[in-house]
Backbone and ligand atoms as CSV (ligand in chain L), in Angstrom:
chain,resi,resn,atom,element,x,y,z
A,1,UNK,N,N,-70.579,56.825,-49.895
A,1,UNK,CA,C,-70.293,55.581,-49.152
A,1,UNK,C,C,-69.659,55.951,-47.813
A,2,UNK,N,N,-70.272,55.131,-46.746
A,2,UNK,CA,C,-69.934,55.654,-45.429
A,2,UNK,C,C,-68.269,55.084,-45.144
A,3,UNK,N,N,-67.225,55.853,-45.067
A,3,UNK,CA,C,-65.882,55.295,-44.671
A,3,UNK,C,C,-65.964,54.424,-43.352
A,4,UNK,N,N,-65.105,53.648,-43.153
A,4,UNK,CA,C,-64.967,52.835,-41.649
A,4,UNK,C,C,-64.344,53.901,-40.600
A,5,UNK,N,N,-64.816,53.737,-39.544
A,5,UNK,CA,C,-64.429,55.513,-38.513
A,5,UNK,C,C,-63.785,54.873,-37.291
A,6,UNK,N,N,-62.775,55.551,-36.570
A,6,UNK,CA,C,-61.911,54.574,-35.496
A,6,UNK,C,C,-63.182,55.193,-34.397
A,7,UNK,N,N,-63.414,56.646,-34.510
A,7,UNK,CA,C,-64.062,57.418,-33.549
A,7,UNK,C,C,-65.435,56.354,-33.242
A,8,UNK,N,N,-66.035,57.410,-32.128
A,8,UNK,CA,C,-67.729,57.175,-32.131
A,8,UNK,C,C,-68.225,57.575,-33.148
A,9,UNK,N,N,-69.433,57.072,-32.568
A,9,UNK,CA,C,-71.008,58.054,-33.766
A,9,UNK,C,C,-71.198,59.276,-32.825
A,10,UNK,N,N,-71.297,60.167,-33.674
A,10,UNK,CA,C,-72.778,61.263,-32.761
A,10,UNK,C,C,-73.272,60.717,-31.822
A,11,UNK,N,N,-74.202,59.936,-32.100
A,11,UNK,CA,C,-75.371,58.945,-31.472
A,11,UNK,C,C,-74.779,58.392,-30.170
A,12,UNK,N,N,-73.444,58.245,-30.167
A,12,UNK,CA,C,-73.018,57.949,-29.410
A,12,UNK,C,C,-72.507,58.540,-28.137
A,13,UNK,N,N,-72.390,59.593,-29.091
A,13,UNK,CA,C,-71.644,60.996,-27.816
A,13,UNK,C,C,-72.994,61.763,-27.670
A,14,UNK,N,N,-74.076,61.200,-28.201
A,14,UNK,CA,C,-75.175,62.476,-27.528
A,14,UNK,C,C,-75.675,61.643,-26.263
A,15,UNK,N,N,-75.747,60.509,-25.710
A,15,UNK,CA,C,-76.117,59.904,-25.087
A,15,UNK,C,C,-75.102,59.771,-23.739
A,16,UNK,N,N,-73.998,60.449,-23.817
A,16,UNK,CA,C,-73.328,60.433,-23.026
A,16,UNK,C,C,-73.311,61.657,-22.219
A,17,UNK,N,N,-73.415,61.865,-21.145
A,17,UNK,CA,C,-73.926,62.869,-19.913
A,17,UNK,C,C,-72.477,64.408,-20.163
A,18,UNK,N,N,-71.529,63.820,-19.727
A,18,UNK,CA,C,-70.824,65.104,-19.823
A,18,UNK,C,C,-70.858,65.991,-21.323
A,19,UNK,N,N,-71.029,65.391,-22.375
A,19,UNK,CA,C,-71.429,65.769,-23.766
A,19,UNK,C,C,-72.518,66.882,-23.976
A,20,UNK,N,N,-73.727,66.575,-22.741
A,20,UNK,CA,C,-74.980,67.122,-22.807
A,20,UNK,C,C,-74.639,68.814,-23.063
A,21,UNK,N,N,-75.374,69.423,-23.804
A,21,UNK,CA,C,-75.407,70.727,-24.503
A,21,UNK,C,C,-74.567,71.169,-25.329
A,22,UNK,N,N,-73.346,69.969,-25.792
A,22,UNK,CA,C,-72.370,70.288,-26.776
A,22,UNK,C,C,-72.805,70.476,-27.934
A,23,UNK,N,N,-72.032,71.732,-28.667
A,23,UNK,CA,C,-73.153,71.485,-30.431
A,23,UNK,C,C,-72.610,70.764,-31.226
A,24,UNK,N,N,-73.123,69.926,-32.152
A,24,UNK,CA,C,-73.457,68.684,-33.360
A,24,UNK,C,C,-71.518,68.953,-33.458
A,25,UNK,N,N,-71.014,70.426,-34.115
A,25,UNK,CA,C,-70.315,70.449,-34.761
A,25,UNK,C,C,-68.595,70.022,-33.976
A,26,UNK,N,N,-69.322,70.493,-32.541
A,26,UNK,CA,C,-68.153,70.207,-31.397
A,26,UNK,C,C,-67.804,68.767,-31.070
A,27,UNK,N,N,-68.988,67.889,-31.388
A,27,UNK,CA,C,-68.858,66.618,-31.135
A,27,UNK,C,C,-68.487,65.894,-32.494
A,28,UNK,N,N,-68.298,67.070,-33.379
A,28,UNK,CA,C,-67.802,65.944,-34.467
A,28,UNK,C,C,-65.992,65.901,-34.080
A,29,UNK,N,N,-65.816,66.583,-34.015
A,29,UNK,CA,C,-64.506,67.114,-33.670
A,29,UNK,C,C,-63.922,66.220,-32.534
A,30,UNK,N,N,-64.865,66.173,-31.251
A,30,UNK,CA,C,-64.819,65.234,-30.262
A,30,UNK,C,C,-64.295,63.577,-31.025
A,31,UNK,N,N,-65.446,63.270,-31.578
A,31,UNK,CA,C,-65.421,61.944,-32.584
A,31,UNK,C,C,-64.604,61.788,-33.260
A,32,UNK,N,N,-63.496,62.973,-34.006
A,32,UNK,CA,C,-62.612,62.443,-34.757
A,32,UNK,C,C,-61.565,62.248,-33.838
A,33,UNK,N,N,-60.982,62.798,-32.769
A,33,UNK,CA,C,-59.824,62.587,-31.490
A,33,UNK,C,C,-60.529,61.400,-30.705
A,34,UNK,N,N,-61.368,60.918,-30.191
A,34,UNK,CA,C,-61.726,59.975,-29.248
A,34,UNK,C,C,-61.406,58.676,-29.861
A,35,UNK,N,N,-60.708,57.793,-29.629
A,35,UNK,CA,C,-60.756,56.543,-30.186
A,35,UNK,C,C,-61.342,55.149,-29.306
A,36,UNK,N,N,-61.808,54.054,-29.442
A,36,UNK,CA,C,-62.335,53.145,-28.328
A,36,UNK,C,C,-61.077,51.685,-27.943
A,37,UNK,N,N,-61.257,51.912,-26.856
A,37,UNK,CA,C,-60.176,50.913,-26.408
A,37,UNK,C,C,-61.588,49.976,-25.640
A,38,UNK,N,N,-61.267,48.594,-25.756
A,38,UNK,CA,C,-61.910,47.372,-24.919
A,38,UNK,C,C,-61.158,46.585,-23.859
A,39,UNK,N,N,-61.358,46.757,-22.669
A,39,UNK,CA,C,-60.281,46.119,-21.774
A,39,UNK,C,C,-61.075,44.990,-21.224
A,40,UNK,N,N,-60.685,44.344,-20.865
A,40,UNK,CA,C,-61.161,42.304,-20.053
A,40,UNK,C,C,-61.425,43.202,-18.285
A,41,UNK,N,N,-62.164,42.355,-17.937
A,41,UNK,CA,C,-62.409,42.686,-16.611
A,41,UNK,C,C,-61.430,42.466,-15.761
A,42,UNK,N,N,-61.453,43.101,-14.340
A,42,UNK,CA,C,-60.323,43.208,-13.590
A,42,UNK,C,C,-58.867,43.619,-14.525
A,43,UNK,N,N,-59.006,44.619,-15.409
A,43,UNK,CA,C,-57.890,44.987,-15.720
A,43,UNK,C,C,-57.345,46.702,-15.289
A,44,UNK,N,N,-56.617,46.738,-14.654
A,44,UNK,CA,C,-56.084,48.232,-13.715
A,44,UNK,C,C,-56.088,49.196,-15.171
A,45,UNK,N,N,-56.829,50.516,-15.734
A,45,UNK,CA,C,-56.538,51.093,-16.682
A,45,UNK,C,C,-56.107,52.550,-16.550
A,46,UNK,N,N,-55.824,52.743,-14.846
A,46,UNK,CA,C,-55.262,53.912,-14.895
A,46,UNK,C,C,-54.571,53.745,-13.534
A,47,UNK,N,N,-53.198,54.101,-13.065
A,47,UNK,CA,C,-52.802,53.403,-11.672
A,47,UNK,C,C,-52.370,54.577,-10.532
A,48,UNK,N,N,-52.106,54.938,-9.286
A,48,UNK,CA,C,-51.962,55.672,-8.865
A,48,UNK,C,C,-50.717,56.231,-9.081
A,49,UNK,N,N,-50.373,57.285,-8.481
A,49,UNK,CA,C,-48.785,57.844,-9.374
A,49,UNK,C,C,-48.515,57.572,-10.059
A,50,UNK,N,N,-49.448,57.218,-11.558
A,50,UNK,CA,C,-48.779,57.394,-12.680
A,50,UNK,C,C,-48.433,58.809,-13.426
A,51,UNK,N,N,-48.217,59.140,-14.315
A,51,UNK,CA,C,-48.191,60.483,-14.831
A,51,UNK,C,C,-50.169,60.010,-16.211
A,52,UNK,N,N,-50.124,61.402,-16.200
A,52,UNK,CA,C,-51.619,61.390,-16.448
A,52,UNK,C,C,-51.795,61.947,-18.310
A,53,UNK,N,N,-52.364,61.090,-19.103
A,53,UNK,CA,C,-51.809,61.056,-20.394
A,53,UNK,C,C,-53.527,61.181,-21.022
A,54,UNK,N,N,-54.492,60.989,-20.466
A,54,UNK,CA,C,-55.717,60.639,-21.350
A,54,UNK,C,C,-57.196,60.981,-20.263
A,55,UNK,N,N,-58.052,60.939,-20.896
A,55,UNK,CA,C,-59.534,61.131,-20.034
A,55,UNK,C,C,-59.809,60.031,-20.737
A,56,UNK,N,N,-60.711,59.024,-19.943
A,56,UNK,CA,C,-61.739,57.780,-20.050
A,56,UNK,C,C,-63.117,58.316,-19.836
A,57,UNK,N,N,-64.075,57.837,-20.756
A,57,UNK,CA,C,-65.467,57.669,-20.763
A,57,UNK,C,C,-65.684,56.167,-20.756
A,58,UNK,N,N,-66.578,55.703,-19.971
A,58,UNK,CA,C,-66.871,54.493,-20.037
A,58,UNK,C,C,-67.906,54.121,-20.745
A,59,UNK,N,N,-68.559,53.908,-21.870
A,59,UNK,CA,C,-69.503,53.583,-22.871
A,59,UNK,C,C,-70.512,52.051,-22.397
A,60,UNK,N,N,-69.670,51.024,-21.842
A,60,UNK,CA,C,-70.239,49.742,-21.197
A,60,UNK,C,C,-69.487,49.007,-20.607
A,61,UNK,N,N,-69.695,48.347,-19.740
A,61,UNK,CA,C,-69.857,48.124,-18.204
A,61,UNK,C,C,-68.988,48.560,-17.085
A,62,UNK,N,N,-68.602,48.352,-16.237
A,62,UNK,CA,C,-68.311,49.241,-15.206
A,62,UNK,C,C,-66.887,49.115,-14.477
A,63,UNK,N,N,-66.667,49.801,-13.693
A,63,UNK,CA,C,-64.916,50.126,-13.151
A,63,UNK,C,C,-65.428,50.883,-11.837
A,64,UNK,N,N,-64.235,50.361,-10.691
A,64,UNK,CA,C,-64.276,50.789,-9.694
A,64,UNK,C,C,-62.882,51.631,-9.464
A,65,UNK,N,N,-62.955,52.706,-8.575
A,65,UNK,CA,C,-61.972,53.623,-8.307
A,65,UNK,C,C,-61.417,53.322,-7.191
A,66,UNK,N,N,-59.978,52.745,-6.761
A,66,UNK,CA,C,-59.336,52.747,-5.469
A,66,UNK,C,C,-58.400,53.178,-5.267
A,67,UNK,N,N,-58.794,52.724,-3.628
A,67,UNK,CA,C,-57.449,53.986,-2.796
A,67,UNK,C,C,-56.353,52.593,-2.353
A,68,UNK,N,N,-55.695,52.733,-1.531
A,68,UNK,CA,C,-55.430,51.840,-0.506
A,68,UNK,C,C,-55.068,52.585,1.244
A,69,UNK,N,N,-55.640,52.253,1.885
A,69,UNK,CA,C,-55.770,52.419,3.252
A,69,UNK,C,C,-54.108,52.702,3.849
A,70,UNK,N,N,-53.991,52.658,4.959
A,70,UNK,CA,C,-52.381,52.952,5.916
A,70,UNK,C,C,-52.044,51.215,5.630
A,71,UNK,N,N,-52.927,50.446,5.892
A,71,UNK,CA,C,-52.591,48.769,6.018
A,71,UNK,C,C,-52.104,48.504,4.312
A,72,UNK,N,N,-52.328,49.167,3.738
A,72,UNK,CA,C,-52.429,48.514,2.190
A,72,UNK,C,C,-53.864,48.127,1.869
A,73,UNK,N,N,-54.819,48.109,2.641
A,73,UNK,CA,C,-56.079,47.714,2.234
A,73,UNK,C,C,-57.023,47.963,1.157
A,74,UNK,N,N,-57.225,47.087,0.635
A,74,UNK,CA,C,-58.261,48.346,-0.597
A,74,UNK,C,C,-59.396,48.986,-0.406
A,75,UNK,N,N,-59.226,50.164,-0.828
A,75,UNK,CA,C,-60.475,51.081,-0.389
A,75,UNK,C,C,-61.341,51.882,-1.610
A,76,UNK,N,N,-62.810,51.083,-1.940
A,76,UNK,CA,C,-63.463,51.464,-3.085
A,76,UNK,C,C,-64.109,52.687,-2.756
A,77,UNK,N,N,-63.117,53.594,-3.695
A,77,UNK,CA,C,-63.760,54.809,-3.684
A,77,UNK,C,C,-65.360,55.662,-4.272
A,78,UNK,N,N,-64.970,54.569,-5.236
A,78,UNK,CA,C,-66.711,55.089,-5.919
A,78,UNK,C,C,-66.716,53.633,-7.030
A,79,UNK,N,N,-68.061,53.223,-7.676
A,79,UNK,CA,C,-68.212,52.424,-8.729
A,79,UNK,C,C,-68.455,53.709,-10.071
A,80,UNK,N,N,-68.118,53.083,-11.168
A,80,UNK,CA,C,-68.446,53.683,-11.747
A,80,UNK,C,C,-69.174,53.095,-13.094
A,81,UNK,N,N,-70.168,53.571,-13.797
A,81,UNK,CA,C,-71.205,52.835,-15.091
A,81,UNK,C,C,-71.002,53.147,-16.452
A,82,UNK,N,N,-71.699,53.088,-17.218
A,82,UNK,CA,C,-71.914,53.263,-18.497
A,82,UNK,C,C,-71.781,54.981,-18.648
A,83,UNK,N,N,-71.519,55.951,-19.344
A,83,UNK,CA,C,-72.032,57.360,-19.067
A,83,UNK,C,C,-71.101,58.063,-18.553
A,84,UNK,N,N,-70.048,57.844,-17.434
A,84,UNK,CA,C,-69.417,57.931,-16.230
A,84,UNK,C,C,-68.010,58.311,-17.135
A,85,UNK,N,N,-66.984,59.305,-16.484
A,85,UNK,CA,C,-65.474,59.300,-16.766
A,85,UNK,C,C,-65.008,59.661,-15.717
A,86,UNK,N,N,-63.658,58.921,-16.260
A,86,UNK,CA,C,-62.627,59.279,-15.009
A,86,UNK,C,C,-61.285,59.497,-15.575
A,87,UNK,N,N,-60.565,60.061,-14.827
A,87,UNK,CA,C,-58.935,60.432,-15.529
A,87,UNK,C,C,-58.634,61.890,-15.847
A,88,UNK,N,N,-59.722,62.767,-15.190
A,88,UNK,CA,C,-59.870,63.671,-15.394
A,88,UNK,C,C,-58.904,65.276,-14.553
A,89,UNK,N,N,-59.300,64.507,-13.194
A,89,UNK,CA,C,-58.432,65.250,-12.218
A,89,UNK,C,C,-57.108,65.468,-12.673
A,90,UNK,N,N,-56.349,64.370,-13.360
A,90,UNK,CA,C,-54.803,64.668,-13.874
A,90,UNK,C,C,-54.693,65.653,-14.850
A,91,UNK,N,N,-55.894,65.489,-15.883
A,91,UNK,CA,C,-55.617,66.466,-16.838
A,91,UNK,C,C,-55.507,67.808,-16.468
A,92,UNK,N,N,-56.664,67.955,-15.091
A,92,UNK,CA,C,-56.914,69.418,-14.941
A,92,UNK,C,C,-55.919,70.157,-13.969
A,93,UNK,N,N,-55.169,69.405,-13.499
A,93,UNK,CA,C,-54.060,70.131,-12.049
A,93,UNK,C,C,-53.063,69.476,-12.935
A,94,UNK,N,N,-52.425,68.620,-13.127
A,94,UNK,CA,C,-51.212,68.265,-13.979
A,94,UNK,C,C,-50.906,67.345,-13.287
A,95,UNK,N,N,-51.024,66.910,-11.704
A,95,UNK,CA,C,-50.821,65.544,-11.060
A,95,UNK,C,C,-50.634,64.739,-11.150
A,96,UNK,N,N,-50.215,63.517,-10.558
A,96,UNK,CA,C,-49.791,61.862,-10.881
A,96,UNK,C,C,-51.174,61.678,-11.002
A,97,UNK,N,N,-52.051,60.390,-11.442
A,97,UNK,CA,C,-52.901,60.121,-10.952
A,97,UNK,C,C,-53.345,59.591,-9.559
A,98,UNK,N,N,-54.440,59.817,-9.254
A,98,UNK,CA,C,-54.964,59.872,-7.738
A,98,UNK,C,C,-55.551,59.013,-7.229
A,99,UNK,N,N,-55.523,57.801,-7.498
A,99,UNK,CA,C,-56.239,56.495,-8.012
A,99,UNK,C,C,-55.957,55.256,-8.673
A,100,UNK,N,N,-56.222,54.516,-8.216
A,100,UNK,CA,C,-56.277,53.059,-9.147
A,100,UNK,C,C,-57.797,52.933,-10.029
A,101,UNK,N,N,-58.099,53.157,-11.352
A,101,UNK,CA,C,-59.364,52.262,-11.418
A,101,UNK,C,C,-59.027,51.107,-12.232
A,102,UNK,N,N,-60.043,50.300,-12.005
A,102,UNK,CA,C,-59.939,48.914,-12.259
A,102,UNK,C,C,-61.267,48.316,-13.107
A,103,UNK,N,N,-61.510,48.120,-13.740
A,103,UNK,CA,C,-62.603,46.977,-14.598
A,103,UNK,C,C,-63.266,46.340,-13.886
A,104,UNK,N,N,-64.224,46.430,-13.822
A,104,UNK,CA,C,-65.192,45.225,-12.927
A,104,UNK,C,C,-65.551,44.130,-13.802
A,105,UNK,N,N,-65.740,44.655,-14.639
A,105,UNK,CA,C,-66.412,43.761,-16.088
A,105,UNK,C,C,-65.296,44.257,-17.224
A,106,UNK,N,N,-66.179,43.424,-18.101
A,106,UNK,CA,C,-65.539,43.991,-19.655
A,106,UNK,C,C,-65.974,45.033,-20.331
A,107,UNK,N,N,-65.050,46.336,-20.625
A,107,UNK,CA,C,-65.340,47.857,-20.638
A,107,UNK,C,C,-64.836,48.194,-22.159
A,108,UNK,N,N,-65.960,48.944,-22.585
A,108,UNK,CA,C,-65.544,49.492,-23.926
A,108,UNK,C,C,-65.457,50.756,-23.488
A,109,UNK,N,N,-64.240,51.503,-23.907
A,109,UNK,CA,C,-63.859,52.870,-23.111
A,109,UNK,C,C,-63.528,53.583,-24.560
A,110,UNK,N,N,-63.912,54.910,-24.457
A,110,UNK,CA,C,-63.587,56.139,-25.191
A,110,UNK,C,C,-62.601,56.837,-24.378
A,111,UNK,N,N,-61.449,56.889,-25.160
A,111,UNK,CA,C,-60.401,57.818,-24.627
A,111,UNK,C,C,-59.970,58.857,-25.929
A,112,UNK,N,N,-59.796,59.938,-24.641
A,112,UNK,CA,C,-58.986,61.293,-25.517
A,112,UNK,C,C,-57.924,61.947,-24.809
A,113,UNK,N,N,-57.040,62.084,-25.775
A,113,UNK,CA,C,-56.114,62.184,-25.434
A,113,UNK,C,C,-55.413,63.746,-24.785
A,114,UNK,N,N,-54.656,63.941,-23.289
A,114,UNK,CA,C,-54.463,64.991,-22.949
A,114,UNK,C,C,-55.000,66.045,-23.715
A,115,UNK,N,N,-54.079,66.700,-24.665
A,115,UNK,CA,C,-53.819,67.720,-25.628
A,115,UNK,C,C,-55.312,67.992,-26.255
A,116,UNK,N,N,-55.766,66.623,-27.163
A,116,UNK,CA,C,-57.099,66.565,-27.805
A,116,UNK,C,C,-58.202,67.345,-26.632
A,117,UNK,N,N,-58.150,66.731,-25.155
A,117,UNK,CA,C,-59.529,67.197,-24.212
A,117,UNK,C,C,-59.127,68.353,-24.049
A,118,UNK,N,N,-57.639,69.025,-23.662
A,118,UNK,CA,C,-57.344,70.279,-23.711
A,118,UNK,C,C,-58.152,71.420,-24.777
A,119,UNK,N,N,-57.996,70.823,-26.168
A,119,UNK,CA,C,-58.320,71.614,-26.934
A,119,UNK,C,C,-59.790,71.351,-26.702
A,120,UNK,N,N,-60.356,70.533,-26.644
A,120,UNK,CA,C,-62.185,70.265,-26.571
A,120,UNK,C,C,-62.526,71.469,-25.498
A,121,UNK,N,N,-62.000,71.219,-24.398
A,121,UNK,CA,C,-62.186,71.933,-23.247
A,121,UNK,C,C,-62.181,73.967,-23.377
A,122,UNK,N,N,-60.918,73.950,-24.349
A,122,UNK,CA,C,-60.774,75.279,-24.849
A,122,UNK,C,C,-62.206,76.014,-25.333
A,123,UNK,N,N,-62.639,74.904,-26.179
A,123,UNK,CA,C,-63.821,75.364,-27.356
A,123,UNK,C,C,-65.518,75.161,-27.237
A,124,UNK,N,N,-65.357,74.497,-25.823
A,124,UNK,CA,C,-66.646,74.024,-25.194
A,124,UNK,C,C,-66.815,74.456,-23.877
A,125,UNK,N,N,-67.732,75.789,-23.757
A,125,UNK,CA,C,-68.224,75.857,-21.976
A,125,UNK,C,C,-69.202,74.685,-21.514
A,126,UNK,N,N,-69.655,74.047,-22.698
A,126,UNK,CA,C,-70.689,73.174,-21.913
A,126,UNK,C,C,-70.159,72.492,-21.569
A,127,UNK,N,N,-68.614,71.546,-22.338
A,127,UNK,CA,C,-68.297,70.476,-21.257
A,127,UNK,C,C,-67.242,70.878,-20.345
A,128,UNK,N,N,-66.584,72.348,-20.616
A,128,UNK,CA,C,-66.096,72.892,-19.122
A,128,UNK,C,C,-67.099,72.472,-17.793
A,129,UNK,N,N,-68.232,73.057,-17.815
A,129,UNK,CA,C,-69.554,72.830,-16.876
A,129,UNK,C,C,-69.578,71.739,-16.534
A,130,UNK,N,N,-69.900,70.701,-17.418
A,130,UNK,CA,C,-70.464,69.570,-16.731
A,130,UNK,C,C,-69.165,68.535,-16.540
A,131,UNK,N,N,-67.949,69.233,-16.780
A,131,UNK,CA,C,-66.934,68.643,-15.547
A,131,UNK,C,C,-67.065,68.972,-14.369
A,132,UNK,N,N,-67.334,70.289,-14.441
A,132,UNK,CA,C,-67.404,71.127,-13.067
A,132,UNK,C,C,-68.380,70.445,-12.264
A,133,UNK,N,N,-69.555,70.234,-13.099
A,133,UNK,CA,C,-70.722,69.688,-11.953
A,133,UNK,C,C,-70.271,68.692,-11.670
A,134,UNK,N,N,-69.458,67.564,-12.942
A,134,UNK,CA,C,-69.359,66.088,-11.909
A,134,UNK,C,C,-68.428,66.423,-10.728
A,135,UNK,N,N,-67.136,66.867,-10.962
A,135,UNK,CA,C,-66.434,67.468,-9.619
A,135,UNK,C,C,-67.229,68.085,-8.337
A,136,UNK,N,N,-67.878,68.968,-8.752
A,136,UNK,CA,C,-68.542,69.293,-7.788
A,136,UNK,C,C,-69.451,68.077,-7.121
A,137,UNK,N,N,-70.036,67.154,-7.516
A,137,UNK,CA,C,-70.984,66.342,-7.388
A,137,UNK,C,C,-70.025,65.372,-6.731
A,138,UNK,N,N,-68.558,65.025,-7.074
A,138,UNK,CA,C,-67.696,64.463,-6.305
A,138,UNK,C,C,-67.935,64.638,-5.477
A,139,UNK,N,N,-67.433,65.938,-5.204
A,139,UNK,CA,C,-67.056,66.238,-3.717
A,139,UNK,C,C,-67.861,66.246,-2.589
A,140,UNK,N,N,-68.941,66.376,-2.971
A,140,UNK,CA,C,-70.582,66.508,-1.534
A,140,UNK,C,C,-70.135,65.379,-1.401
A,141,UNK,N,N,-69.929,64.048,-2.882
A,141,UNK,CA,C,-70.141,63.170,-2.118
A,141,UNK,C,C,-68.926,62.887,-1.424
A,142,UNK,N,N,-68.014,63.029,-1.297
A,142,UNK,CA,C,-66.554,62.805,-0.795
A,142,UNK,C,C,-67.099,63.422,1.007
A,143,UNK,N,N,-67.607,64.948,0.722
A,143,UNK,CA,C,-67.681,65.183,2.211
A,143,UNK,C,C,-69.019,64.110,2.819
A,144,UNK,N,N,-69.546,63.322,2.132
A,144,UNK,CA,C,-70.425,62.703,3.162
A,144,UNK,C,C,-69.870,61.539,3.535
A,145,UNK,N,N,-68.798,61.070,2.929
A,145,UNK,CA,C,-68.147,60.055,4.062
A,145,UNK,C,C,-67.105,60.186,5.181
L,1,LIG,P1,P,-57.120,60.980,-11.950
L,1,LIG,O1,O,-56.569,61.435,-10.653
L,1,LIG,O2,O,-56.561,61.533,-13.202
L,1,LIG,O3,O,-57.000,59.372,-12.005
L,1,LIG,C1,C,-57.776,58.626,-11.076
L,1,LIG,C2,C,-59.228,58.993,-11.262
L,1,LIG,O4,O,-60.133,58.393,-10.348
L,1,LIG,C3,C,-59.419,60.496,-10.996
L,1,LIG,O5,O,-58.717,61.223,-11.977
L,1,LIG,C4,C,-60.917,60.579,-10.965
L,1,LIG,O6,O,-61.468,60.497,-12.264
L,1,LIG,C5,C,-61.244,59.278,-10.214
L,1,LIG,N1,N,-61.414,59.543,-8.763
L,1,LIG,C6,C,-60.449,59.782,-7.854
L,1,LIG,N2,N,-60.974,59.979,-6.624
L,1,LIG,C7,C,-62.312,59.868,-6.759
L,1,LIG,C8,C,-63.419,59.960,-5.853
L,1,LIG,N3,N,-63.250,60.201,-4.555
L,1,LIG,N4,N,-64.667,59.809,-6.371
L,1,LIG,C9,C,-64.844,59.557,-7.671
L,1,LIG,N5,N,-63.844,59.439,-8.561
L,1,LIG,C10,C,-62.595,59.596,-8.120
């Protein structure tokens, strides 16, 4: 008999991009630390100078990343979709966070916690990598504005 699970499915984490080339057994492991939080739209779920406690995957619908300008203005740094995480930069330098993101919609989010992605990160080059690439993939785009 299948128990009730706080985690994802597999199914769930294979469909998700930074996951890609992780093996079955790494993502079970993933699945038992990841738990899902649902936030209402327009709700702030990570704020700038905060201290940095978790990585977000966004599973459905979307969140925007801001800055604010010299005026206080808001300044949308990137949108972000289904597939997509953020909260990441804190984990990896130890930093406040660098950012406001915010809910555009209503978001079912997978979070793991510091320590938990620490250890994932330990035991997985593939999703070492495909942090690296999204960072990297940041940044071109960062230098093209
Ligand atoms: P962190 O600094 O922990 O918290 C804010 C998050 O916003 C950050 O991690 C990144 O995931 C994201 N973020 C910050 N700046 C950018 C940017 N220029 N482009 C895309 N995402 C960003």
């Amino acid at each position: 008999v299948e128990q009730p699970r706080r985690g994802p499915s597999l199914t769930l984490l294979h469909s998700i991009p930074i996951f890609a080339g992780v093996p079955d057994a790494q993502l079970e492991q993933i699945a038992k630390v990841a738990f899902h939080r649902r936030v209402p739209r327009l709700t702030t779920i990570v704020r700038a100078g905060d201290s940095t406690d978790s990585l977000y995957v966004l599973i459905s619908g979307g969140a925007k990343v801001l800055n604010s300008d010299e005026e206080g203005r808001e300044v949308i740094l990137t949108l972000l979709g289904p597939g997509e995480f953020f909260g990441e930069m804190g984990l990896i330098d130890g930093s406040p966070r660098s950012a406001d993101v915010m809910s555009t919609e209503t978001c079912e989010l997978l979070v793991i916690t510091k320590n938990d992605f620490k250890r994932c990160l330990a035991e997985n080059f593939d999703l070492c990598l495909n942090i690296m690439k999204s960072l990297v993939q940041r940044l071109r785009e960062a230098d093209r504005n």
